[in-house]
N, C-alpha and C positions, 0 to 999 in steps of 0.2 A: 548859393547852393539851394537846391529845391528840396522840397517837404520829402521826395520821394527818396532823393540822394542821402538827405539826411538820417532818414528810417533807417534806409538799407547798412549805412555805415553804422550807424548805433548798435545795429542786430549784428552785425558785421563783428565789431568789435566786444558787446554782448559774449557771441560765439566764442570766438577768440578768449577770451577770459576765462570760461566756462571749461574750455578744452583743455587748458592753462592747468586748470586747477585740478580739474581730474586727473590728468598727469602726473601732475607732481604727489596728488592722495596716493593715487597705487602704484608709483614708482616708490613713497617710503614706506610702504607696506612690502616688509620682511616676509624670506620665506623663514618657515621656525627654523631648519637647517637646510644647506646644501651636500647632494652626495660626491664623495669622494673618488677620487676618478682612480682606477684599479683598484687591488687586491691587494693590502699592506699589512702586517699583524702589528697593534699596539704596541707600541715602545713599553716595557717594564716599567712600574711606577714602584719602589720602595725608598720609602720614605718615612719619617715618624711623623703619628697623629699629633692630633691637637692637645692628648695627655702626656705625650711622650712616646709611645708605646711604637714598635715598631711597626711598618703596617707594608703592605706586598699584596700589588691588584691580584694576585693569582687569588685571595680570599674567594674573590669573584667570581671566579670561571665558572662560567657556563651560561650567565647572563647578560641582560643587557645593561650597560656601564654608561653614564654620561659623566665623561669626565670635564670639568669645568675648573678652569685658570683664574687666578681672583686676585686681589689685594683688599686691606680692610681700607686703605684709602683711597680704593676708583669708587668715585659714585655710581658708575653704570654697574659695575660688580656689584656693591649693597645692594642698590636698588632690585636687581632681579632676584635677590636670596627669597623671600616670601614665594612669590612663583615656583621656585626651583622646590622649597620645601613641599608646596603645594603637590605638584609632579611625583614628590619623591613619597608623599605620605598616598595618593590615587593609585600609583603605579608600584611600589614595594612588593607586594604580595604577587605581582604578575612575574617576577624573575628581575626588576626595574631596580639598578644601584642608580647611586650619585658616590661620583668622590670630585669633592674641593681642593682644588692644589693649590694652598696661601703663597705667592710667589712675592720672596722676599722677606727681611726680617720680622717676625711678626711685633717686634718691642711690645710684650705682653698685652694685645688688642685684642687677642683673634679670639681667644676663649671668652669674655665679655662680650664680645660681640655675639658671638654663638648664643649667648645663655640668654640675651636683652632679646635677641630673636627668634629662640626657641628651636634652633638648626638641631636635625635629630639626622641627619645623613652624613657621612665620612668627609671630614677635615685633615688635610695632610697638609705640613709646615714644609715649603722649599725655600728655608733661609738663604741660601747661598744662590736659588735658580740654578741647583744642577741638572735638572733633571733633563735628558736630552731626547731628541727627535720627533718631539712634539710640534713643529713649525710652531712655536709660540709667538702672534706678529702683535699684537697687542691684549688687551686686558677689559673685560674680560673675551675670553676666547673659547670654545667647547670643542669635546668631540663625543659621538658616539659610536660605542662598541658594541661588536655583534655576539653572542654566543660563545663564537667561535674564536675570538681573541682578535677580528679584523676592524681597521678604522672603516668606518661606512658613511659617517656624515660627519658633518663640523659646522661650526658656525662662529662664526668673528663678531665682537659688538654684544649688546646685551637683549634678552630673548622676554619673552613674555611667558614663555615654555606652557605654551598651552595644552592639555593632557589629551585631548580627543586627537593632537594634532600629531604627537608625540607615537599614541596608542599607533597613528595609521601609517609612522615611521619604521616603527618595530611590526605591525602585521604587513607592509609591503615588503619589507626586508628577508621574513621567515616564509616568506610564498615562494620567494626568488631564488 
């Protein structure tokens, strides 16, 4: 093969690698959520908190609700709690909940875990997973609520929930 052949194929395949890879960078670059196709109002969450207490999303109404699906033993679940606290302490003051739904027995973790990591936003226990019509496909899994009591976005897999990204979720949504 010739010096010119060889160049070409080197750059050739150079290319090819290059193309490869950027690819595959912003194909695993998540959107923070996807929206929800139609107009559906939130399934009721009442359930007891993490002290016991009885606890009913209606507390909520009127704001924006992200509700997030967990166990204390998905790593992808722990790992995004800092984030999520992060979001929840930026965003509070603007009308911005969180409710955690522990899905499954908590066998007394869930409140240690809370305390080790400083969670200051709403823990709800679904020891048994009754809570219905959530499409729950795996863990962890979110949604967010509009206002108005409707699902708007969701998101499957664990989030980085970044606040500027969050903020432009809720100010595109209250335009619309």
């Amino acid at each position: 093969m010739n010096n010119n052949m060889k160049g070409f194929t080197m750059r050739a395949v150079a290319f090819f690698c290059l193309a490869l890879f950027a690819s595959i960078s912003f194909a695993s670059e998540k959107a923070l959520m996807t929206a929800m196709p139609g107009v559906r109002t939130a399934p009721p969450i009442e359930l007891p908190d993490s002290n016991g207490q009885p606890f009913s999303m209606q507390e909520y109404e009127g704001k924006y609700i992200l509700v997030n699906f967990w166990a204390h033993w998905c790593g992808p679940c722990v790992k995004e709690f800092p984030a999520m606290q992060a979001l929840y302490e930026a965003l509070n003051e603007d009308g911005f909940e969180i409710i955690a739904i522990h899905a499954g027995p908590p066998q007394g973790r869930v409140r240690p875990f809370l305390k080790k990591h400083n969670i200051t936003f709403k823990i709800v226990l679904d020891a048994d997973m009754s809570v219905e019509g959530w499409d729950v496909r795996a863990l962890p899994m979110s949604y967010l609520i509009s206002p108005e009591g409707k699902l708007v976005y969701k998101a499957l897999g664990p989030r980085e929930w970044e606040i500027d990204k969050m903020r432009a979720l809720m100010t595109e949504k209250a335009e619309k």
